[in-house]
N, C-alpha and C positions, 0 to 999 in steps of 0.2 A: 686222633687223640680226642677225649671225650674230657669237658668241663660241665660237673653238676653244679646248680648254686642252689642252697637251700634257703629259700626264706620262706614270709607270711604274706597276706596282702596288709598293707597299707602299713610299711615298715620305708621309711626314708633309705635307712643306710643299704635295705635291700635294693631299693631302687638304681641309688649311687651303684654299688656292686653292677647291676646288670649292666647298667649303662655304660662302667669301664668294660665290662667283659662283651657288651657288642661293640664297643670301640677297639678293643683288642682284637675282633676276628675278622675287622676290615686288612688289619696285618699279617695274620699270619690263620692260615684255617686251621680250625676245630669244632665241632659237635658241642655246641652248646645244648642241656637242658637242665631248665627250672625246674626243681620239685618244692611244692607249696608242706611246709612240716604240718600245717594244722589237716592233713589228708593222710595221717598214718601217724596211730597213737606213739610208734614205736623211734616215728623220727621229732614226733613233737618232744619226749622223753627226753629224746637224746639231745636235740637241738637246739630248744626253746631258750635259751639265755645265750646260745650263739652267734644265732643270726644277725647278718648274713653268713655263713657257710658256703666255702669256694673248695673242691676238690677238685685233682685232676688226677686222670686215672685211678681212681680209686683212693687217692690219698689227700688228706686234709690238707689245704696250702695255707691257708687264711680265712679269718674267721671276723665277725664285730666290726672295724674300719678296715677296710678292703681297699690294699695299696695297689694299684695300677702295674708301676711301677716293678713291684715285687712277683706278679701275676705274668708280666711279661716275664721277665728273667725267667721263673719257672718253667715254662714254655719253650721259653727258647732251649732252655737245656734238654727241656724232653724231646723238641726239637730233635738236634745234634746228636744224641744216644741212640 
């Protein structure tokens, strides 16, 4: 299972984000990676007022404050399926 998070440098709630999301893969594994949006005009476009940006497998889970909580659950259901 593959978890993107998109943010910028020197954005707090990015930080919060990765930090739940390396605290979430001491539980349970998945492929984390970062993509930075100011490295591709077509994600800063898209993304720029969202960050942070949490997808998993390809689909948007959470977006701005990034609940833990909510990340796991999603997981776990991709999990089990």
């Amino acid at each position: 299972m593959k978890v993107v998070v998109y943010s910028k440098q020197n954005c707090c709630l990015c930080d919060q984000a990765k930090k739940a999301l390396i605290e979430l893969q001491k539980e349970m594994p998945f492929q984390l990676e970062e993509i930075d949006i100011y490295e591709d005009d077509r994600l800063l476009e898209k993304y720029q007022l969202m960050i942070p940006v949490v997808e998993i497998d390809g689909e948007v889970i959470e977006y701005g404050i990034i609940h833990k909580d909510a990340i796991r659950k999603r997981l776990q259901r991709q999990m089990s399926s």
